[in-house]
Structure formats: C-alpha cells, structure tokens
N, C-alpha and C positions, 0 to 999 in steps of 0.2 A: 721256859723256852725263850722267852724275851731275854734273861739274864743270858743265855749262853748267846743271843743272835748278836747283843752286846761287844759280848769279848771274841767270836768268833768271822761274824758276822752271817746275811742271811745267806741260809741254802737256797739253792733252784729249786732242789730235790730231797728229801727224804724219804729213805728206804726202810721199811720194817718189816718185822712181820704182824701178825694181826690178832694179837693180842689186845683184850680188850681196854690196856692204857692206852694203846694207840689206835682205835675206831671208837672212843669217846665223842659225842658230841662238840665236850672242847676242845678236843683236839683236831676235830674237824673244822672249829670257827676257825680254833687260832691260826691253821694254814690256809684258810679260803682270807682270813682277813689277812693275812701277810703274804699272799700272791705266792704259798711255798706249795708245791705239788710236792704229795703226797704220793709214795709207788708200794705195795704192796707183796711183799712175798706170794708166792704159790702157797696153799696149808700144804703141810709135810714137805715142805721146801726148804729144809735150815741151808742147804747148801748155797742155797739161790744167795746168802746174806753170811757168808764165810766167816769175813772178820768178824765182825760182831759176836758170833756163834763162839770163836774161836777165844775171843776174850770175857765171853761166860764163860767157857769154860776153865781159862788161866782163872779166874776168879773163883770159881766153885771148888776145883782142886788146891788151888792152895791157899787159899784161906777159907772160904766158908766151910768145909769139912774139915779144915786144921784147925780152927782155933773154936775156942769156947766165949761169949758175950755176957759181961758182967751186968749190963748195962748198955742201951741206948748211947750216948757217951764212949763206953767200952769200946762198940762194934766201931762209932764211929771214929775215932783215935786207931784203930785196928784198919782199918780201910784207909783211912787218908795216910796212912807209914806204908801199905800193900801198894797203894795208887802211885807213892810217889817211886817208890822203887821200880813199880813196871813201868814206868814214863821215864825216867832220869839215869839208873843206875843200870837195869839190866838190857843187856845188845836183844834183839829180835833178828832171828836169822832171816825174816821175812823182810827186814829191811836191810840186808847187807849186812849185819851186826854190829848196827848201830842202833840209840834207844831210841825210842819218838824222840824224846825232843831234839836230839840231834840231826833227826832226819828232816821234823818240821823247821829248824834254823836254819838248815842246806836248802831245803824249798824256800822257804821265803828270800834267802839272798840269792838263788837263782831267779824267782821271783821279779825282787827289785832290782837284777841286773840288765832282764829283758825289758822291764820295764823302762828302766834308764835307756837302754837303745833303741827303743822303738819309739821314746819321745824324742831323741835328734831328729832335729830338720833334715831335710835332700843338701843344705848349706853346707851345717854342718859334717855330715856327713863325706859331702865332697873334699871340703878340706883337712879332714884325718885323713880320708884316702889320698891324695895330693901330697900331704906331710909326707905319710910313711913312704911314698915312691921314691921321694927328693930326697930321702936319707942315704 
C-alpha cells in the first residue's frame, strides 16, 4: 500500500469489499495509521463496487481461463503483457474509447490547467481580461 500511495498518492477513501485481505488487522492499522477511511461494500453487493467487479472480471475471462501457467514467472510475464494491453493499447467504451492511460493524461492536464487558473491572482486576472477587451 505504501508503494502504490508513492506513485499515486494517498486516497481519502477506499472502497472494497470484505474480503478477508481487506478486514485484516493490517490492513486496518495501515489505514487508521495513514488517516485513509476505509468504506465497505454491502455482502452480496458486487454491484455496489462496479468497476473493480468489472475488471475481475476482464481478467478472469481473458486470461485466467485462457491461458495455462508454466511457472510463477510464467503467470507473471502473462499478466504484466495482459495489464499492459488493458491500460495502453485497448479503447474502453466506458471511457469514450479511449484506454486508461489516455484518459488518465486528459485528467491530469485538465487537472494542471485548472490548476494553473485558479492559482492567478484577482491582478492578474484583471489584466487578461483588460488585454483581451483592448484587442
């Protein structure tokens, strides 16, 4: 969890269901010590947690029942070729069809452009709008 709060940074919130990886003990330190609330599916609620449901199940269908694991190793070479193609190469109609990471690069520089404009001053801001009048 630490490694992904790293490269993603930290949630407010995670959602899961309740599964016994995630009502562990440590899993219960690590988000009371990192101030990250924890929300809990309803049981027999997959709905409640869509996505995630929805990319077990892209996982399950087409690789865990298509292929065969040689090896540790195997599986894993077999998963990071599967991961990277659902992330990079194939559209998701669910995001306009476009892949993640296209969609996550469009959020983030919309992102940093709201960003950008809500750190000008009332100054500056005056004098764009002042500019573009005088044109």
């Amino acid at each position: 969890m630490d490694a992904l709060v790293r490269i993603y940074g930290k949630p407010a919130c995670i959602v899961s269901d309740n599964g016994t990886e995630f009502t562990s003990r440590a899993i219960l330190k690590w988000a009371n010590e990192n101030d990250v609330e924890w929300h809990y599916i309803d049981p027999g609620k997959p709905q409640q947690n869509g996505f995630i449901e929805s990319f077990n199940g892209s996982l399950r269908d087409e690789l865990l029942n298509e292929e065969w694991f040689d090896s540790l190793d195997d599986a894993r070479r077999k998963l990071a070729l599967w991961r990277y193609d659902y992330n990079n190469v194939r559209p998701h109609s669910s995001l306009e069809n476009q892949t993640p990471a296209e969609a996550r690069r469009a959020l983030q520089q919309f992102e940093a452009s709201a960003h950008d404009a809500l750190a000008q001053t009332d100054d500056e801001q005056y004098e764009n709008h002042t500019r573009k009048l005088s044109l």
